[in-house]
N, C-alpha and C positions, 0 to 999 in steps of 0.2 A: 397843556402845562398844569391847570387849574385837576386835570383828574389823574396828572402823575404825582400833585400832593397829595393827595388822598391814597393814594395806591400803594406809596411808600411804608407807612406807617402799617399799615395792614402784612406787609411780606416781613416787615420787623419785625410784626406780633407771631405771624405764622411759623419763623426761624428760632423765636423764641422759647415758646412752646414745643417744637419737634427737640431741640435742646436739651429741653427740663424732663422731656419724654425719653429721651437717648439717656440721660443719666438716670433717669429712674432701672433702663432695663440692665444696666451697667453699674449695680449695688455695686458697693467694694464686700467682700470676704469672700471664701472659698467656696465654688460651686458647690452642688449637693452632689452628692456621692450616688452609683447606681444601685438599679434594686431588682430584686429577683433573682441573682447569681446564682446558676447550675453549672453543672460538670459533670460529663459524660462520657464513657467508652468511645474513642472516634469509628465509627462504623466503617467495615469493610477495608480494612486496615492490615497490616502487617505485626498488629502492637506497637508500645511505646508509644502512645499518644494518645493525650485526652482533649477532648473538647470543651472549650466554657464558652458560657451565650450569656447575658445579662439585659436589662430595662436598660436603654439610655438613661442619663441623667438629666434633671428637667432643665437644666442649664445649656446641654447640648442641643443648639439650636444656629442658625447662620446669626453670626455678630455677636453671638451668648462667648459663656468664659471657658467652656468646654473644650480642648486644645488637642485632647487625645483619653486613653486609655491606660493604665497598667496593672499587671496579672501579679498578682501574689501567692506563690505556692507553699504548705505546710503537709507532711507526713505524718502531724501530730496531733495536728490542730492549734497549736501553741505559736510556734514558733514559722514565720512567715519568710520566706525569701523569694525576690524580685526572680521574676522567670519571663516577661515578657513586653511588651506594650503595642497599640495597634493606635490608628487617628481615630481624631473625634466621628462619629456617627457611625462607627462600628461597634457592633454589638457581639460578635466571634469571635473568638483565638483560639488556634488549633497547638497544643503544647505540646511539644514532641522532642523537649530540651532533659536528656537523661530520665526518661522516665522510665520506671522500671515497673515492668507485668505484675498485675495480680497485687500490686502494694497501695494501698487507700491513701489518696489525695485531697486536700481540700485546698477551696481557691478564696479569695477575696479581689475586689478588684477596686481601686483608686480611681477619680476621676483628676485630671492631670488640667493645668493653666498655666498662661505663660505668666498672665497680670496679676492673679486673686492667688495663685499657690495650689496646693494639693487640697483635693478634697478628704474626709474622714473615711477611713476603711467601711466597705459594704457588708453587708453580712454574710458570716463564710456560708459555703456553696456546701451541700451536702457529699459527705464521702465517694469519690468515683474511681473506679480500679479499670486501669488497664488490659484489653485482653487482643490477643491476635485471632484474627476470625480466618478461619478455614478457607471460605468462601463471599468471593466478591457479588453479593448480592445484584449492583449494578449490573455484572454483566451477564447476568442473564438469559439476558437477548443472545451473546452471544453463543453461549453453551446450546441454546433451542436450534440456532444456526448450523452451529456443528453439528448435532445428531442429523437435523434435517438433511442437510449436504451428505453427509456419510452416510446414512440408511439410501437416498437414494444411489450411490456409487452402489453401495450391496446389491441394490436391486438388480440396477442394470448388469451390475456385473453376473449375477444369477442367472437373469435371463438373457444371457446372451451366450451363458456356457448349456442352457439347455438348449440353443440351437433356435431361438427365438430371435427374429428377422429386427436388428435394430437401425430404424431411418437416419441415416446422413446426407444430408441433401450433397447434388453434385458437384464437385469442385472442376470445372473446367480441366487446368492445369493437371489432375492431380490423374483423368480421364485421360488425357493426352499423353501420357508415360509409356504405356503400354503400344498406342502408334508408335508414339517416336522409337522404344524398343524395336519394333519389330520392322520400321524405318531400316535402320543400321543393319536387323539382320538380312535385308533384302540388299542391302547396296555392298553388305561383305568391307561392312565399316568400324570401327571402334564405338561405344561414348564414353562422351568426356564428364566425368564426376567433379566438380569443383566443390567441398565442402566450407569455401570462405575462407577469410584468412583471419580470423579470431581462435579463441582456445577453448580448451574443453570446459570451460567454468561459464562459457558461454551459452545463454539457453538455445540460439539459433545452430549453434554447433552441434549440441546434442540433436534438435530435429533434425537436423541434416544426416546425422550419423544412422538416425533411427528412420530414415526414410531410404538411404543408402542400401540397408539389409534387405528389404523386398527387393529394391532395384536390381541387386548385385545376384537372388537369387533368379530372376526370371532372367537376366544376361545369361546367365550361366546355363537354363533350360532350353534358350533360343541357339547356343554357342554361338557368342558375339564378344567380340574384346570389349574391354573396361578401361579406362586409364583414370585415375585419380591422384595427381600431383596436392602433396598438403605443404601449406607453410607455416606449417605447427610441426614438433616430433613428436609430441604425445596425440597428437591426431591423427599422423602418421604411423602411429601403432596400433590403435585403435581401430581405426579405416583398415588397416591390412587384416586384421585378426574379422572381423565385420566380413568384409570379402572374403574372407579364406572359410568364415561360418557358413554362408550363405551358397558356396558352391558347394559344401560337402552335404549342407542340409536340401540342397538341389539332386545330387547323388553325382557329380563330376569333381569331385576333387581334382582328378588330372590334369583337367582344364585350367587351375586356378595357376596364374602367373605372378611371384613373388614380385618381379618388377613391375607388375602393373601399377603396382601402388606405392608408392613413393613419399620421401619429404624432397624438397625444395630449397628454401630457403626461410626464413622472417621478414626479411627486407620487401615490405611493400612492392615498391614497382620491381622488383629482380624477381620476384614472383610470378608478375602480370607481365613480364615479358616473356617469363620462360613460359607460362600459358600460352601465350598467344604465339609463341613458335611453336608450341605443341597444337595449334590448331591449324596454323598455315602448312605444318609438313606432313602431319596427319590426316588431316584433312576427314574429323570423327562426324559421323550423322546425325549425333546428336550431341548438341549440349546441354548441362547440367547445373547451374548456377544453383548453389541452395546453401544457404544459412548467414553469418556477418558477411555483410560488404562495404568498403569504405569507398574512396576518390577512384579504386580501378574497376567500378563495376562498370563503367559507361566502355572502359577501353576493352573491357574483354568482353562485351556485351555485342560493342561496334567490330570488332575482330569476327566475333564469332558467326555474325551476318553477313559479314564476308566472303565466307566460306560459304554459305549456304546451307548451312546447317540449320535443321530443328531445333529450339532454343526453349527450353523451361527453365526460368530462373524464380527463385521463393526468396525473400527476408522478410524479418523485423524491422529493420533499418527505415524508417520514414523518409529519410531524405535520398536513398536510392532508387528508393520505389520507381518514381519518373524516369528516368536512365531505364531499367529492364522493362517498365509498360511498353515503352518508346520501340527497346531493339532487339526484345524477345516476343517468338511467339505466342507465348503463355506466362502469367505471372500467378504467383502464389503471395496472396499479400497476409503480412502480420499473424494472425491466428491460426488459415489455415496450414500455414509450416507446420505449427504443432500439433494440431489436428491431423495431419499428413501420413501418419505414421499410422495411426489405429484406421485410416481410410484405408492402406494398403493391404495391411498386412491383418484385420477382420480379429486381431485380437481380443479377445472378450473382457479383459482387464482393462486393457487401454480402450474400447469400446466405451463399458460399464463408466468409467472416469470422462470419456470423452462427453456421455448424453446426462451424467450428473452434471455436470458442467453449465450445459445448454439448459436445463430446467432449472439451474440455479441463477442463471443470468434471466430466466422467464419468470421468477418471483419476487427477484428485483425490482426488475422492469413493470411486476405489478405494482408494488407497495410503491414505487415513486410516483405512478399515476393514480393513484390512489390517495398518500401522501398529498399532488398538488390541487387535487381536486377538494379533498378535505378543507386545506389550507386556505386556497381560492373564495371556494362558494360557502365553507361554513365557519369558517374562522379557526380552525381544530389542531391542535398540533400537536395530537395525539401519537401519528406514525412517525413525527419527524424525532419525539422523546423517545421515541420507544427502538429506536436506534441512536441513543445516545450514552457513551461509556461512561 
């Protein structure tokens, strides 16, 4: 009791003084105004925008009078009008409020309170003109990106039209085309082409279409029927003119059957049924699953191992994948659909594009290990700027 009277007195004194302290830092009048006001072209811009930077004001502080910021614009120097305001402890404003190219601006800037009032005008900011720049400096990186990707496509593309041996590693599925072909033509069977039931805006559709033309020319060399039912009609035209290419560029046109190739319907399952009566009456040797598949890949999948048919099915689709692992003999996952095509058909273009591709995902794959290792062990975050827009 005897040392809570002494104690007392003492935390009075101490509340006293932090008090006389808080009011001292809390004068009454108006903060001081900032200093050092510039304005400057905003770089790598479009035009119509200038930048102002300025000294906080020694006011602007956490508890101080400082409340915010505002920009004052003049064309004359004379004559000032209100163009902006930002919060306290910013020292940028980017002014992009009618500004017109190439015409000299000067700035001042106010320091703003809610308690003490406005502070006095800074001193104005020397002349700064607007300009639109050509070129975004920042992306750089990307422009080096570009030439690099596209010099290498050129290359490859070069050497692979002068007959220069270019490495694709094996795709299973894509190896197995050519048995299952020659499957059907031994059993005196059809195959079945399913191109998906998405449309031509689809990228899966397009590899399908584009893996179809080898397919449709080597049926046509082995003379084996074709059937490809679509449930698209611009696929369905598309796929016909494909097949009707692909036999005369085989030298059989005569061969080629306008009804082989068909539309169907749109309606999801009236699709997958009429499939899958085209596979219990025909009963083809091979099946062909390639490009979009939604909820009826498992049933024309399970259908088609029914039969006992050879099965290569390809998509993008992530969530069918499981379904054709499962009921097809061969799966073509994600990438290599599109890749599928320059495997087949040894085009030097889509080659050239294919192995630009794979060396441009191998110097990724460097800088990010590169990049974490930087990061990691030396603290650097050098690679990770220098991939930044």
């Amino acid at each position: 009791m005897r040392a809570f009277r002494y104690l007392l007195p003492l935390v009075v004194l101490f509340l006293a003084v932090y008090s006389c302290g808080a009011q001292e830092l809390a004068t009454p009048g108006p903060p001081l105004p900032p200093s050092g006001v510039t304005a400057r072209d905003t770089p790598n811009d479009g035009g119509h925008s200038i930048t102002i930077q300025w000294d906080l004001s020694q006011d602007d502080f956490a508890g101080g009078k400082v409340s915010g910021y505002a920009m004052y614009r003049s064309s004359d120097g004379d004559n000032y009008e209100y163009t902006g305001h930002v919060v306290a402890g910013t020292n940028e404003f980017e002014d992009a409020e009618s500004v017109e190219d190439n015409k000299p601006y000067y700035y001042k800037v106010v320091a703003k309170s809610r308690d003490y009032g406005d502070s006095e005008f800074s001193e104005a900011s020397s002349a700064a003109l607007s300009r639109t720049q050509l070129f975004h400096l920042g992306r750089l990186n990307t422009l080096i990106a570009i030439v690099v990707f596209v010099s290498l496509i050129l290359y490859y593309v070069r050497s692979a039209k002068k007959g220069k041996e270019l490495y694709i590693r094996k795709i299973a599925g894509l190896d197995a085309i050519d048995e299952a072909v020659g499957r059907a033509t031994e059993m005196g069977k059809p195959v079945l082409f399913v191109p998906g039931i998405s449309t031509m805006s689809d990228v899966a559709t397009i590899a399908a279409i584009n893996i179809l033309g080898p397919i449709a020319k080597k049926i046509a060399q082995y003379d084996t029927g074709i059937i490809v039912p679509n449930a698209d009609p611009i696929v369905a035209t598309v796929t016909r003119e494909v097949v009707k290419g692909s036999y005369m560029e085989a030298g059989r046109p005569d061969a080629y059957k306008e009804e082989s190739v068909f539309f169907v319907t749109t309606s999801q399952f009236a699709y997958t049924a009429a499939v899958d009566g085209i596979m219990i009456r025909e009963k083809p040797a091979t099946n062909l699953f390639l490009g979009m598949f939604y909820a009826e890949s498992l049933i024309l999948a399970e259908t088609g191992a029914m039969t006992g048919a050879v099965q290569i099915a390809g998509t993008d689709a992530v969530s069918q994948l499981p379904f054709f692992v499962t009921a097809c003999d061969y799966t073509i996952i994600g990438e290599e659909l599109y890749a599928a095509s320059a495997y087949l058909s040894r085009e030097p273009k889509l080659l050239g594009s294919l192995k630009a591709q794979d060396w441009g995902k191998v110097i990724l794959l460097f800088f990010m290990l590169a990049g974490t290792i930087l990061s990691l062990f030396f603290k650097s975050d050098f690679l990770s700027n220098l991939f930044n827009v």
